[in-house]
C-alpha positions as CSV (number, residue, x, y, z in Angstrom):
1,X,30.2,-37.1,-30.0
2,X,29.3,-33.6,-28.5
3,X,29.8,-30.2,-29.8
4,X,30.7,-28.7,-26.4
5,X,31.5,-30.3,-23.2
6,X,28.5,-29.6,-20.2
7,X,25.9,-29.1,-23.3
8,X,25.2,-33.2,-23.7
9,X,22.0,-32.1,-25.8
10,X,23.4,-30.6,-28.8
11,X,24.7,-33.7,-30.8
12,X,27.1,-32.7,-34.5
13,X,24.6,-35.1,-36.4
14,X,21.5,-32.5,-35.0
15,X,23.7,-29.5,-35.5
16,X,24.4,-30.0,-39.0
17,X,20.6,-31.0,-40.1
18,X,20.3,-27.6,-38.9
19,X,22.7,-26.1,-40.6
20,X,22.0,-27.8,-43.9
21,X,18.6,-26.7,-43.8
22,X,19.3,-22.9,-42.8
23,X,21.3,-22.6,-45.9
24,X,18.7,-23.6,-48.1
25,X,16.9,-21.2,-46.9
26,X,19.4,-18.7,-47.2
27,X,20.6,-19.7,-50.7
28,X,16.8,-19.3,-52.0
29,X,16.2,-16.2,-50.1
30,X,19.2,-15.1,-52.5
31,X,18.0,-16.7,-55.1
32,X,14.4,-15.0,-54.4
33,X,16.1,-11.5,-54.0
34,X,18.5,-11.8,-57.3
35,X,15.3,-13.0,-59.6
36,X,13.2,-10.0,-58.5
37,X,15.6,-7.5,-59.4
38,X,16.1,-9.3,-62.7
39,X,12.4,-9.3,-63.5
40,X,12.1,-5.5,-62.1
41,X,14.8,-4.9,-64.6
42,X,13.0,-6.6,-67.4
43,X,9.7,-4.7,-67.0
44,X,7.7,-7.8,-66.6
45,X,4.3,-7.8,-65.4
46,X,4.1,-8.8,-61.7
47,X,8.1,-9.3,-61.3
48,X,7.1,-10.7,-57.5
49,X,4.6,-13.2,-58.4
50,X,7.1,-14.3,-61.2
51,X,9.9,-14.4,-59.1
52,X,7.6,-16.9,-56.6
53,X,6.6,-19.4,-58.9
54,X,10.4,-19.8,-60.8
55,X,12.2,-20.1,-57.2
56,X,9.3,-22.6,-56.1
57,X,9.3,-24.3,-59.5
58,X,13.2,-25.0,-59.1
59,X,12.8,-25.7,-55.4
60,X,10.6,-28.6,-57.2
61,X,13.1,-29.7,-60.0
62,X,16.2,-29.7,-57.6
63,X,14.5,-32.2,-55.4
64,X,12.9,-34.0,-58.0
65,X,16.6,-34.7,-59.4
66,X,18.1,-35.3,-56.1
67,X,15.8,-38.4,-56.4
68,X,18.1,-40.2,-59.0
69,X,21.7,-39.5,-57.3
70,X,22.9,-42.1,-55.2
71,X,22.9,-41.1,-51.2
72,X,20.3,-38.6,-52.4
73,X,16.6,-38.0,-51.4
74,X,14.0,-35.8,-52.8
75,X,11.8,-34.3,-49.6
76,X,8.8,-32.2,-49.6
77,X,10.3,-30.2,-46.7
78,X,12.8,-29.3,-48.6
79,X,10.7,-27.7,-50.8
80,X,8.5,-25.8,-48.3
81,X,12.0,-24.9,-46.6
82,X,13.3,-23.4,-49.9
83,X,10.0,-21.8,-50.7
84,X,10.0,-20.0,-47.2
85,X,13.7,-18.3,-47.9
86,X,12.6,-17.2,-51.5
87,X,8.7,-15.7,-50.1
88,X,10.8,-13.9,-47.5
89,X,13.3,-12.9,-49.6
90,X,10.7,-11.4,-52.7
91,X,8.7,-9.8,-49.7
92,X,11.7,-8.0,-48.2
93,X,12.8,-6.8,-51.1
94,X,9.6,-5.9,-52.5
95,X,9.1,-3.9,-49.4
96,X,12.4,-2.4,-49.9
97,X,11.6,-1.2,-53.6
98,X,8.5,0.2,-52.4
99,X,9.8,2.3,-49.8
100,X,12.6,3.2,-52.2
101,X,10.5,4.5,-55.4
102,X,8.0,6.6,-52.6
103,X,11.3,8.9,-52.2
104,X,12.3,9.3,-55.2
């Protein structure tokens, strides 16, 4: 089964690993963004580094656990995909902050 007629390449099975693995990136980079401003909030000491090591840490436990549900796999990639949206997301908005406080 094709996704569009003329493009033979582009198969729904290919299509959706791709798509299943852009939105864990996207979820982390959220989840990267929302536990920066959280630790900003809080005053802790080095909010990005913080922020880092919880989103990789639970990138870690979530596939960890996906190893004891049925149909499930635990996979390093995953990891390193989850990791990537959250260091992107704690470096754009840690950029963002910066540039913010420097004008006011």
């Amino acid at each position: 089964m094709y996704f569009m007629p003329g493009i033979e390449n582009i198969e729904l099975r290919s299509l959706d690993f791709y798509i299943r693995k852009n939105a864990h990136f996207i979820a982390y980079f959220i989840l990267g963004v929302l536990t920066l401003f959280a630790l900003v909030q809080s005053a802790a000491k080095k909010p990005a580094n913080l922020a880092l090591l919880f989103c990789i840490l639970y990138a870690m436990s979530d596939e960890f656990h996906q190893l004891f549900i049925p149909g499930r796999s635990g996979q390093f990639r995953d990891v390193l995909i989850d990791g990537a949206g959250a260091v992107l997301g704690v470096l754009l908005t840690t950029i963002v902050i910066n540039r913010i406080s420097r004008r006011f």
